[in-house]
C-alpha positions in Angstrom: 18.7 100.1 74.7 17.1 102.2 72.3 13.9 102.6 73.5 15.1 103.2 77.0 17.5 106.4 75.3 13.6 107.4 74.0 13.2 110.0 76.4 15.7 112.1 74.2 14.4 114.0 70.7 17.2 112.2 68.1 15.9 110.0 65.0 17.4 107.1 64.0 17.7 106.0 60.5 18.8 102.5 59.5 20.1 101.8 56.0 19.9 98.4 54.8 18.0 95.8 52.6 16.4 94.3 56.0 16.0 95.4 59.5 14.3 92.5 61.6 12.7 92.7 63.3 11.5 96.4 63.5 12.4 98.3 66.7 9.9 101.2 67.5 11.1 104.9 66.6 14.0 104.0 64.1 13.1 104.3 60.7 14.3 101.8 58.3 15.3 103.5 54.5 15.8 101.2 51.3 18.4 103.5 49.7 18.5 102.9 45.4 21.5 102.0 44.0 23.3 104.9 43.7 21.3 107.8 44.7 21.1 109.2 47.9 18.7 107.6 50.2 18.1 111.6 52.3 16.6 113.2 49.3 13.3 113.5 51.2 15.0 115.7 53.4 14.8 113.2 56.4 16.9 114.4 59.0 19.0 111.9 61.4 20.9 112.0 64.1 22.4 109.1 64.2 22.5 107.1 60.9 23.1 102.6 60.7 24.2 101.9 57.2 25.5 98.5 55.8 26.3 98.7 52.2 29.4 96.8 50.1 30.5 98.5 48.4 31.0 102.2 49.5 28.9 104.1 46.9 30.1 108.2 46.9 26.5 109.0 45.6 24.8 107.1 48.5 27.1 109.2 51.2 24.6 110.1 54.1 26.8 112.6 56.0 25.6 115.8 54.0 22.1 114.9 54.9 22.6 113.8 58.8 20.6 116.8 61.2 22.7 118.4 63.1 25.0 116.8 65.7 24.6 113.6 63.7 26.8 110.2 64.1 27.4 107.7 61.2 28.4 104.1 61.9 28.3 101.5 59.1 28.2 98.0 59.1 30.5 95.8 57.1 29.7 92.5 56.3 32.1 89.4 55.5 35.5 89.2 56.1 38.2 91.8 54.7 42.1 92.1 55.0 42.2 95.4 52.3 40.7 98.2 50.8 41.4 100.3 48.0 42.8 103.7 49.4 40.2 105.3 47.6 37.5 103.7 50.0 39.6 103.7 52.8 39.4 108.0 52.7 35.8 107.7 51.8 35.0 105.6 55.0 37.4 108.3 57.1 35.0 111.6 55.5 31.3 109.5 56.3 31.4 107.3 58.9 32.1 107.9 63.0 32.4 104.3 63.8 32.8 100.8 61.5 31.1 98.1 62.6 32.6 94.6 61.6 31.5 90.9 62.4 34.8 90.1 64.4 38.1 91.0 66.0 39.9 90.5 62.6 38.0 92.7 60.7 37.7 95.8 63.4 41.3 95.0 63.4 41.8 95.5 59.8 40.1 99.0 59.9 42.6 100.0 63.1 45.4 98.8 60.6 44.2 101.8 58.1 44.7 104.0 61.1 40.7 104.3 62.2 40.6 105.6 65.8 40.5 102.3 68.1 37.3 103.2 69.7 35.8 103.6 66.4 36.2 100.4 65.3 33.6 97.7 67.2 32.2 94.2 66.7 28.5 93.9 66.5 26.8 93.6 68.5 28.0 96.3 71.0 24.8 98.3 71.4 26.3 99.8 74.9 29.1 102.0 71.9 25.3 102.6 69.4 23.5 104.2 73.0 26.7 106.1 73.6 26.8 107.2 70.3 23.3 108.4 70.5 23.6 110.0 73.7 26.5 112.2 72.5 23.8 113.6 69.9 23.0 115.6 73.0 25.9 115.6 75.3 29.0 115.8 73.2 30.7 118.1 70.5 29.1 117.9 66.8 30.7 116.1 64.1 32.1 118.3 61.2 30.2 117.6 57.5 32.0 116.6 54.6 33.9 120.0 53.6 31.6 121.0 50.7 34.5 123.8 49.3 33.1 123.4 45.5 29.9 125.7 46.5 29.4 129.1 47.1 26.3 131.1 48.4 26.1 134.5 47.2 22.9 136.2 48.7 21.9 139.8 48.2 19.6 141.8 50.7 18.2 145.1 50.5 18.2 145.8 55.1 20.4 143.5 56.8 18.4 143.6 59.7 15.4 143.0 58.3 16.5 139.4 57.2 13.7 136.7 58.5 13.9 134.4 60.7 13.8 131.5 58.3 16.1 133.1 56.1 18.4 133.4 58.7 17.9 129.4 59.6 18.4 128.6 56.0 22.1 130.7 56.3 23.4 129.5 59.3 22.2 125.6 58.3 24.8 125.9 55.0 27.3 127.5 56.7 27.5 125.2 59.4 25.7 122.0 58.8 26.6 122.0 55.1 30.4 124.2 54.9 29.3 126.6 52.3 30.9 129.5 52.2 28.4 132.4 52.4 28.9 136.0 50.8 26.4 138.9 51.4 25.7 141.5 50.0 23.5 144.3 51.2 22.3 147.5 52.7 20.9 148.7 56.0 22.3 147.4 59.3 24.6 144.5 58.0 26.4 144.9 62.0 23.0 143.9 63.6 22.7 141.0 60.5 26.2 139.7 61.9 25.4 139.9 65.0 21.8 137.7 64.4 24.1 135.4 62.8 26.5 134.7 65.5 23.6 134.4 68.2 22.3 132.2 66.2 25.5 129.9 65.1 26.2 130.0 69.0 22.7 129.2 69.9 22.3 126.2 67.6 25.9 124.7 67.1 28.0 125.7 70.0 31.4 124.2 69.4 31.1 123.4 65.5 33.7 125.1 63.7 31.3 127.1 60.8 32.2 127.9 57.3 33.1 131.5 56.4 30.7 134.1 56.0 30.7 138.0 54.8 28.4 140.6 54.9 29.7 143.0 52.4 28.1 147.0 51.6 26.8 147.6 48.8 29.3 149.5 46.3 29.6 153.4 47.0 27.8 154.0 43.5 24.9 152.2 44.2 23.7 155.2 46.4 23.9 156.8 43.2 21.7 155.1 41.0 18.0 156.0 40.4 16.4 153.0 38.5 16.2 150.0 40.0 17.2 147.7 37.3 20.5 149.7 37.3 20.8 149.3 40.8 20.0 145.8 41.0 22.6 145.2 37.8 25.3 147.3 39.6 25.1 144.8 42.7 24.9 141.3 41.0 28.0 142.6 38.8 29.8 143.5 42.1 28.9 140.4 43.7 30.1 138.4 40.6 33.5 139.8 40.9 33.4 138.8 44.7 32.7 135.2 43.3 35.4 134.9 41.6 37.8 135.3 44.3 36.0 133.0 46.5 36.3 130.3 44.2 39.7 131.1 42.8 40.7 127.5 44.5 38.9 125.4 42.0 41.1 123.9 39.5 38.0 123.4 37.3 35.3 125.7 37.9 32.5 123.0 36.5 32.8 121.0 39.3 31.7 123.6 41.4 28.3 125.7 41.8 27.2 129.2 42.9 23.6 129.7 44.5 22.4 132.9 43.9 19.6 133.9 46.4 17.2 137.3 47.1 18.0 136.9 51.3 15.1 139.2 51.6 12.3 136.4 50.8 9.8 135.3 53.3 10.8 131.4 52.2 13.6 129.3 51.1 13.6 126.0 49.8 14.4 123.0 51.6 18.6 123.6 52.5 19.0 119.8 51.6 17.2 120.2 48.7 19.4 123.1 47.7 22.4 121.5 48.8 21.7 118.3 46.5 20.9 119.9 43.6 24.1 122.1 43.9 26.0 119.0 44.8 24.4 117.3 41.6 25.3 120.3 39.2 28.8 120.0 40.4 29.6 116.2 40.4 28.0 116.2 36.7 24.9 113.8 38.0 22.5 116.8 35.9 23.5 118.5 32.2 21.3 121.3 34.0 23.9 124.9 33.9 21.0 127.0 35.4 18.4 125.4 37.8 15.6 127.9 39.0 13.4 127.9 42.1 9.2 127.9 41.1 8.3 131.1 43.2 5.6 131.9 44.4 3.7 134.8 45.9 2.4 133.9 49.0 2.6 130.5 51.1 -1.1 130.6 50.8 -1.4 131.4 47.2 0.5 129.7 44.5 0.7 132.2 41.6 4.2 132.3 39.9 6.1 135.4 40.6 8.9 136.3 38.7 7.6 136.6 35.5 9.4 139.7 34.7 13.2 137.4 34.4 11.5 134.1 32.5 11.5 133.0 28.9 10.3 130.2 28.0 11.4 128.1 25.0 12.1 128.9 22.4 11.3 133.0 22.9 8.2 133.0 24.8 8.5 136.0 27.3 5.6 135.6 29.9 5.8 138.8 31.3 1.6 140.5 30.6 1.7 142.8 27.6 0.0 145.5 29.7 3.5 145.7 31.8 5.9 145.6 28.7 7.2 148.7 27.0 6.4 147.0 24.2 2.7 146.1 24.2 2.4 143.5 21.6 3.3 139.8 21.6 6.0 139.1 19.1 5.6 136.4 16.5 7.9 134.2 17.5 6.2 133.9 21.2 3.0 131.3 22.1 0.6 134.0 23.0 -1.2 131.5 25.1 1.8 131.3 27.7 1.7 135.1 28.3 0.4 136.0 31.8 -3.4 137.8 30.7 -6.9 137.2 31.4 -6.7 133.8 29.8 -3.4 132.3 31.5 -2.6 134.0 34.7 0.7 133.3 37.4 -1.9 130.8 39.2 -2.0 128.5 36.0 1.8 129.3 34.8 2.7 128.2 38.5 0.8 124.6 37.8 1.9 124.4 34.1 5.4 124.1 35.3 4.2 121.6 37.8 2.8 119.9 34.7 5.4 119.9 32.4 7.4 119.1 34.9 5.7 115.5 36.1 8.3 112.6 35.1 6.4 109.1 34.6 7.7 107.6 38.0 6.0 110.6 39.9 9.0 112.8 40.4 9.0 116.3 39.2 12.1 117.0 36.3 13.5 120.2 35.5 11.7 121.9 33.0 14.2 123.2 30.0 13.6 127.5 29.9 15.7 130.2 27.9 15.9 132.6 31.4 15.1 132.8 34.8 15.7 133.2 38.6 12.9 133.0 41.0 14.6 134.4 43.7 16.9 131.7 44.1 19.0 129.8 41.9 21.5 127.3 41.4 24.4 128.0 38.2 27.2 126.0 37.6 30.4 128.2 38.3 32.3 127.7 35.0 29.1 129.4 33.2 28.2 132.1 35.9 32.1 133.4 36.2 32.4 133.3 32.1 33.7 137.0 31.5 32.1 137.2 28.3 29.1 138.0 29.7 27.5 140.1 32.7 24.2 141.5 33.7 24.8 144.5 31.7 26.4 142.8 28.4 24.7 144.4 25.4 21.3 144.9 27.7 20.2 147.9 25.0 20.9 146.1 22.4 17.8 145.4 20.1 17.7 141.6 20.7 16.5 143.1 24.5 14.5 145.2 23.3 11.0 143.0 23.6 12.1 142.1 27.5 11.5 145.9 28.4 9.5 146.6 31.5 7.0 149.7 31.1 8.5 151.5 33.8 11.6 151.3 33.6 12.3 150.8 29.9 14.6 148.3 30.7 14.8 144.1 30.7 15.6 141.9 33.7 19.1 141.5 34.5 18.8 137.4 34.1 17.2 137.9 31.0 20.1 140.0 29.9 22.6 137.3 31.4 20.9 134.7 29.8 20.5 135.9 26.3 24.4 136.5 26.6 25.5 133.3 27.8 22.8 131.8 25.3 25.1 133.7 22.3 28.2 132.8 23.8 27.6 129.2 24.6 24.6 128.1 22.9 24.3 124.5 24.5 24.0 126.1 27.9 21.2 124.5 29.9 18.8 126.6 31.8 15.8 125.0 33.7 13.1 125.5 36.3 13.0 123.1 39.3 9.2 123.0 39.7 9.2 121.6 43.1 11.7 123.8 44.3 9.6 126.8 46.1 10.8 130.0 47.3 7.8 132.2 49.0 8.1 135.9 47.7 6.2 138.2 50.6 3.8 141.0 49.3 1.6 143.2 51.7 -1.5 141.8 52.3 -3.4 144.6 50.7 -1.6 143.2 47.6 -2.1 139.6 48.5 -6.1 140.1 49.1 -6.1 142.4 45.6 -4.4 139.4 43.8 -7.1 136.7 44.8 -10.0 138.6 44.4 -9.0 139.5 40.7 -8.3 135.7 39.9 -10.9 134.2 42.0 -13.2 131.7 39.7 -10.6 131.5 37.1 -8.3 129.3 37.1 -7.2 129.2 41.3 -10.3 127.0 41.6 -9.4 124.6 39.3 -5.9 124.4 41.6 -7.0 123.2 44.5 -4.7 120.6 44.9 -1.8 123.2 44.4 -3.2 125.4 47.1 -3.1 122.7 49.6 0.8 121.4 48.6 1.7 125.3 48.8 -0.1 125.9 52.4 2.2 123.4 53.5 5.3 124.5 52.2 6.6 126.3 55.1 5.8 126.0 58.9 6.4 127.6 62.1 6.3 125.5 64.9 7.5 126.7 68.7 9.3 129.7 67.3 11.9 127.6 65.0 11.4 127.6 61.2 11.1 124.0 59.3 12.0 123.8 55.5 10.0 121.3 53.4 10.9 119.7 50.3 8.7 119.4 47.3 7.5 116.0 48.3 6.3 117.9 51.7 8.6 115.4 53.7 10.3 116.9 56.2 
């Protein structure tokens, strides 16, 4: 039955400890106990999983592509559940397969819908289920009402296409409720948006979004460190009121993101490390994206808002206001002639790289990246802001040359470091974002660093030229792993 369905684009993803024998096309997962078995950002339409018990951290639906349908497979026989389990099963699964009449029965009895509640094997319900991928209306995703994006853009209408993909995907795949903030055209930026949310998922009731002007001062302002403080303190207080819901605010996350970047990371990526934060699965406060300058060209970017541990600033003397190292700071992590963005991109990669392959967070005192991921509780604490005490003298060695000033996440950072000194702040290294310079810049760039250390980073080159792809006119976010 499934192979004759073939002629329609849907994957199938089968979750269990055996599937025999193999059927062509459906892809058979091993999940780990515990951990979610998407996290290679595999996207399915329709998802078979049989596993006793229900385990919350193994819950597929956030992870499904869009339109997708869950069934799961119970084995053995049953007359109860906990309640617990019972509203677990109703959130994650669009039909429960049992072994017999009693035990289909026995899920009706919990008030499941009749028709989604069938003995195995019915594979004429499974090719209905599959056809509906295409032909009916989309499930809705878990409500995910603990996360916020707040996104800042300098021209609404100049948001890119993949930017604009990674937006509508969390509002209406993943429920997160989206704040903008922003100049230019926001109208025509609305309008992109709900072409695009009509285009895509016709039918699927969206999460909230605004597109908000920038304050009337921010006209005003000549520097841009001002300017860019001015907005992330307006946005901050738009935060708060978004989230004013949450009971307790460290179960829940904000993801701040520069909406005017050529590429975002992987939105399941983003969405599981957010989800992680939240459900306290990480200790990690601040998690960081590893930007880069171009796709093609992996040389760390944002150099100007990180600090490494303990009170290394890597931003190259020649662009501080201050143009001496400091003697608390390892002179050999300072972007120069001997350590440049190619090599501080690979040494996070490097520090990074956990025993079983898998790239951990590495521990930082600030940073951003152009998009990060801050646990609410720390990023709404009004002790701090992204002006608190930013002339005061412990700032002073993060001053940029031109404008005499230090980053705005540095100056958040150093706060919340006062305030709460076991805050945790980190760099994801396999979590890219794609900053987008001219290509006058771009060609400038490689030629100064080619023959240093971009040759010995071959194998970073290749991951990066694969980072982001456009195929037939539609955008596809990678993960780290370059699974897509």
């Amino acid at each position: 039955e499934l192979n004759e369905i073939g002629s329609t684009s849907f994957h199938v993803s089968v979750l269990a400890e055996k599937f025999i024998p193999p059927i062509p096309g459906v892809e058979h997962k091993v999940p780990s106990l515990g951990a979610s078995p998407f996290q290679t950002g595999f996207q399915a339409d329709v998802v078979v999983q049989q596993r006793v018990p229900v385990h919350s951290a193994a819950h597929p639906t956030s992870y499904c592509g869009s339109g997708c349908r869950v069934s799961r497979f119970f084995t053995g026989e049953f007359g109860s559940f906990p309640e617990k389990i019972v509203n677990l099963l109703k959130q994650s699964a669009d039909m429960m397969w049992a072994f017999s009449e009693y035990d289909t029965e026995s899920f009706k009895s919990y008030n499941f819908d009749p028709a989604q509640s069938l003995v195995v094997p019915d594979v004429d319900a499974l090719a209905k289920a599959i056809k509906s991928v295409v032909q009916g209306p989309m499930r809705r995703q878990v409500t995910n009402e603990n996360v916020v994006l707040a996104g800042l853009i300098r021209r609404g209408e100049k948001m890119s296409p993949q930017t604009l993909e990674f937006t509508t995907i969390m509002s209406c795949i993943h429920n997160v409720r989206i704040s903008i903030v922003g100049g230019g055209r926001l109208d025509i930026l609305n309008n992109m948006y709900e072409t695009k949310m009509k285009e895509k998922y016709p039918g699927l009731q969206c999460a909230p979004i605004d597109f908000v002007s920038e304050p009337a001062e921010f006209a005003l302002v000549k520097h841009r460190v001002d300017r860019i403080e001015i907005l992330r303190n307006f946005q901050k207080s738009r935060i708060e009121g978004l989230l004013g819901h949450v009971s307790n605010l460290d179960h829940a996350t904000v993801i701040l993101a520069d909406m005017d970047l050529e590429g975002l990371p992987s939105v399941d990526k983003v969405n599981q490390l957010a989800t992680d934060i939240g459900n306290g699965r990480t200790d990690v406060d601040v998690l960081c994206s590893n930007g880069m300058i171009d796709k093609h060209y992996p040389a760390y970017y944002d150099t100007f808002a990180t600090v490494l541990l303990p009170d290394t600033f890597v931003q190259p003397l020649v662009s501080r206001q201050i143009k001496e190292a400091w003697p608390d700071e390892d002179q050999s992590l300072i972007v120069g002639d001997n350590f440049n963005q190619v090599d501080l991109f690979g040494w996070f990669q490097d520090q990074g790289q956990g025993s079983d392959g898998v790239l951990n967070p590495v521990p930082v005192r600030s940073c951003f990246g152009g998009l990060s991921i801050v646990r609410a509780s720390k990023f709404l604490d009004r002790r701090c802001s992204y002006t608190t005490d930013k002339d005061s003298i412990s700032n002073a060695k993060y001053r940029d040359d031109e404008d005499g000033q230090a980053c705005e996440h540095v100056v958040w950072n150093n706060c919340m470091k006062r305030v709460d000194p076991e805050i945790s702040v980190a760099i994801q290294p396999d979590m890219y974002t794609i900053w987008k310079r001219s290509e006058e810049e771009i060609e400038d760039y490689v030629l100064l660093e080619e023959g240093k250390a971009a040759e010995g980073r071959r194998e970073t080159l290749e991951i990066a030229s694969n980072l982001t792809r456009i195929a037939d006119g539609n955008h596809t976010l990678l993960n780290g792993n370059q699974t897509d």
